[in-house]
C-alpha positions in Angstrom: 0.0 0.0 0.0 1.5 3.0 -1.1 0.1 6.7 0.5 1.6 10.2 -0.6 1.5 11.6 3.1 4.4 11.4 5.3 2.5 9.7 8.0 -1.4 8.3 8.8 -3.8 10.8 9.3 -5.0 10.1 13.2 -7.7 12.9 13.7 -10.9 12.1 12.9 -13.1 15.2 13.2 -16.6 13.3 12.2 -16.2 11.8 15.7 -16.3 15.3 17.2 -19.2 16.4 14.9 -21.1 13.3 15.5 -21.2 14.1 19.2 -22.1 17.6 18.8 -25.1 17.4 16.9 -23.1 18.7 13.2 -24.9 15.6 11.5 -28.4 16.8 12.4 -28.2 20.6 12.3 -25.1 21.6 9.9 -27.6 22.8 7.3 -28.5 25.4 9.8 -25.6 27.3 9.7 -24.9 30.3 7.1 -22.8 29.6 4.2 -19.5 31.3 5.4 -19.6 29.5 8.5 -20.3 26.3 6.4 -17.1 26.8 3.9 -14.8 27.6 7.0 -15.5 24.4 9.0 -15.6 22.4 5.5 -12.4 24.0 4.9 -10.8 22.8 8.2 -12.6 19.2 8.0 -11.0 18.6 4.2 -7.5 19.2 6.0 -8.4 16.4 8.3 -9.3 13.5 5.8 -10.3 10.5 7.5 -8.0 8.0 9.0 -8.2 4.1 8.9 -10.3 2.4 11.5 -8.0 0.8 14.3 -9.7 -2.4 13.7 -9.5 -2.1 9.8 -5.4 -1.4 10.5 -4.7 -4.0 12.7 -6.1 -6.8 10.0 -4.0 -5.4 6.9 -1.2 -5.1 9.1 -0.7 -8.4 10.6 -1.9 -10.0 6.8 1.7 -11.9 5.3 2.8 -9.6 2.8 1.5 -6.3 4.0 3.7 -3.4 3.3 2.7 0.1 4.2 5.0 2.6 2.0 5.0 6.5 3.5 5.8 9.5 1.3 5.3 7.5 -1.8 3.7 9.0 -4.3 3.7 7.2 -7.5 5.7 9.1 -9.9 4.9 6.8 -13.0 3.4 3.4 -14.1 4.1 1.4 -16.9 3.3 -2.2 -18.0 6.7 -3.9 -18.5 7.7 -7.6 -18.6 7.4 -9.7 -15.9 10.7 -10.6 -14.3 11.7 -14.7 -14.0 12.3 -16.3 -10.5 10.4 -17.1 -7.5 10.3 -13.4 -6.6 9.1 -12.2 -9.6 5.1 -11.9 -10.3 3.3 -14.9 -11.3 -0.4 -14.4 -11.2 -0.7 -13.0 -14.7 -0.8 -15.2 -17.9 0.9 -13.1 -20.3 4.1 -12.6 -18.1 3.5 -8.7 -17.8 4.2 -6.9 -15.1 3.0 -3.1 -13.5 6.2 -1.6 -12.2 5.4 1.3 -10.1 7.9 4.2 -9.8 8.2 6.5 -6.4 11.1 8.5 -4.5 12.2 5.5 -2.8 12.3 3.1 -5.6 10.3 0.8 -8.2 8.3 -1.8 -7.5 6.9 -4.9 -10.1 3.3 -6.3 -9.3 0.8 -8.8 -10.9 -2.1 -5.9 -10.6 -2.8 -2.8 -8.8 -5.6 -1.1 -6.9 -6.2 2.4 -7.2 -7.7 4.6 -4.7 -6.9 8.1 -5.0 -9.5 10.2 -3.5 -12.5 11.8 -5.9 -13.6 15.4 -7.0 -17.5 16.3 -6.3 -17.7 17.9 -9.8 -21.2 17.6 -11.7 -19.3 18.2 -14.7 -17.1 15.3 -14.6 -20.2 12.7 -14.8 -21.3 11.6 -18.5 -25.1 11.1 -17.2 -25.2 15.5 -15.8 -22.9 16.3 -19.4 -26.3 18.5 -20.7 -27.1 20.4 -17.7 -23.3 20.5 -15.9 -23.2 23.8 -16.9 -26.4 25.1 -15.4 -25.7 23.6 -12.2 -24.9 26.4 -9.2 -21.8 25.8 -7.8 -20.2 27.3 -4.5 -17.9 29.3 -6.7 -21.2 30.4 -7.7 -23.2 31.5 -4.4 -20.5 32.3 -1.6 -17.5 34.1 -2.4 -14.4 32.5 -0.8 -12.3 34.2 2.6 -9.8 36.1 1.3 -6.8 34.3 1.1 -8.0 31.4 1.9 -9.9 29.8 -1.2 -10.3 25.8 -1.6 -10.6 24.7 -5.3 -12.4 21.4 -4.0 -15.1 23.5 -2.0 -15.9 25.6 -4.3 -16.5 23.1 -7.4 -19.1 21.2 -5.4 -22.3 21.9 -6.8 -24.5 24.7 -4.3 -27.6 22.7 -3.8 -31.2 23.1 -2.1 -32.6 21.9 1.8 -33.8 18.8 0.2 -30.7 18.2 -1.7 -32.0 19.4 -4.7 -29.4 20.8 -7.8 -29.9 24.4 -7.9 -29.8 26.5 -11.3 -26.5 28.8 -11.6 -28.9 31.4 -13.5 -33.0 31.8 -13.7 -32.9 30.3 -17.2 -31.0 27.2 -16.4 -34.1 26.0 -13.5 -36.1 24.3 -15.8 -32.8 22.3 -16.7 -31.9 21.2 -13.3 -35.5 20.7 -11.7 -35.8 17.1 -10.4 -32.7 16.4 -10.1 -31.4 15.6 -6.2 -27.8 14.8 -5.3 -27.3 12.4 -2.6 -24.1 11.3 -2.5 -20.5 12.8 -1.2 -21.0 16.0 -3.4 -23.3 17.2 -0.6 -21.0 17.8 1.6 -20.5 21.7 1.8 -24.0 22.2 1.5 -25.5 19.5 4.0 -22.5 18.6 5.8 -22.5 14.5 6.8 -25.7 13.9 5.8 -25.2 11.9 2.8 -21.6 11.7 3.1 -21.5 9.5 6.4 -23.1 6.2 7.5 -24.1 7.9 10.7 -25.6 10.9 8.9 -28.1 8.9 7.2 -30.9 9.1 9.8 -31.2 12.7 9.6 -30.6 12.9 5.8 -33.0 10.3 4.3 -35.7 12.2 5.9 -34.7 15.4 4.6 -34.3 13.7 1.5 -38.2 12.2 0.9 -39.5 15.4 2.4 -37.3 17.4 -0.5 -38.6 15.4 -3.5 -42.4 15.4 -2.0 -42.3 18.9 -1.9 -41.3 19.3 -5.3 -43.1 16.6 -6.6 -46.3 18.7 -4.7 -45.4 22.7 -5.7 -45.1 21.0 -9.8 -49.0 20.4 -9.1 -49.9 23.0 -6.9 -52.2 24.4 -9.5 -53.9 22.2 -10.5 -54.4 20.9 -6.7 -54.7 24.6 -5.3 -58.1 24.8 -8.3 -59.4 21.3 -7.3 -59.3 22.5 -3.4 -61.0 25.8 -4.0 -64.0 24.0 -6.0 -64.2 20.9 -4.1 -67.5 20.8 -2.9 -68.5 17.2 -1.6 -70.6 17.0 1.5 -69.7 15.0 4.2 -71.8 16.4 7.3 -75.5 15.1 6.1 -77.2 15.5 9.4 -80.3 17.7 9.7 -81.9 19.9 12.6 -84.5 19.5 13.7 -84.1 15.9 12.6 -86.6 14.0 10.4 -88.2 12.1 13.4 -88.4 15.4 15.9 -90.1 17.6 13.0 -92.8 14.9 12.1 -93.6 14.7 15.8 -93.8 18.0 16.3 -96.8 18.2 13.4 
């Protein structure tokens, strides 16, 4: 396992967030407050579970490799002898440059991180640019502007896309982002396991609304001539009155 930082990241600020009821009422804060504490909680990142660690570490084999970020990767022939890779038929072999050295493998794994950037999926490609981003809404502290805050895309209480200008609304309407990408804007919610309880409510209640406000007038017309009776008593009742004659 190779990692660019020097050492493992030990902090882990959800814990802190989870106790202090960030998961729940993050959304509640104003949007400089939100892209201050997202700014310090990106410079966290999240660091391995003990548990997690303890398995990979005591597996034969396990090598953890500090500072080393891969500087290239090229397929190359496998190398003969017991120490060389074996797994794959055609004899290749992925050698792996970094500052310490090169390394020959059978296959790698990659898991780099990711980008919350509507542009950068194939299935948003006609409306990416009519998506409102946080470069959009909330200008930035000065000096102290993150690239990866401000490409997320700058979205709605229910975790609804929200147009960058009045003509792009009918291009994003419907569409709700729950994934990672709503982090600035929603904090945890649909970022963390432990968020989920607050955000999948918050979620339904999002698309019912809108689902409701696209009929409203229609619904709103119905309402105002509805006019079905549902009391059908009468005074003096039917019995009393034909006594009384």
């Amino acid at each position: 396992m190779f990692i660019r930082r020097e050492t493992l990241p030990r902090i882990n600020p959800i814990r802190f967030m989870e106790k202090q009821g960030f998961t729940a009422r993050y959304p509640a804060l104003d949007d400089e407050t939100k892209y201050r504490v997202m700014a310090g909680f990106l410079g966290h990142n999240q660091p391995p579970t003990n548990d997690t660690f303890a398995r990979a570490a005591a597996w034969p084999g396990f090598a953890l490799h500090l500072g080393a970020p891969w500087l290239d990767v090229e397929e190359v022939a496998g190398p003969d002898g017991p120490d060389g890779p074996q797994g794959r038929p055609d004899g290749r072999a992925v050698r792996v440059t970094t500052p310490h050295g090169t390394h020959d493998y059978d296959f790698v794994i990659l898991s780099t991180g990711l980008v919350s950037d509507p542009a950068l999926r194939p299935e948003l490609a006609l409306v990416a640019n009519g998506i409102a981003r946080w470069r959009d809404r909330v200008p930035p502290p000065e000096g102290a502007a993150n690239p990866l805050i401000d490409a997320h895309p700058y979205l709605g209480e229910g975790f609804e896309l929200l147009p960058r200008a009045p003509q792009d609304s009918a291009r994003v309407h419907g569409l709700f982002a729950f994934n990672y990408s709503a982090l600035i804007s929603l904090g945890l919610s649909a970022s963390a396991l432990s968020g989920l309880k607050n955000a999948l409510p918050r979620l339904v209640a999002g698309v019912a609304n809108q689902l409701f406000l696209d009929d409203k007038d229609q619904l709103v017309a119905d309402l105002l001539a509805y006019d079905e009776a549902e009391f059908l008593g009468q005074w003096p009742r039917q019995g009393d009155r034909e006594a009384a004659e």
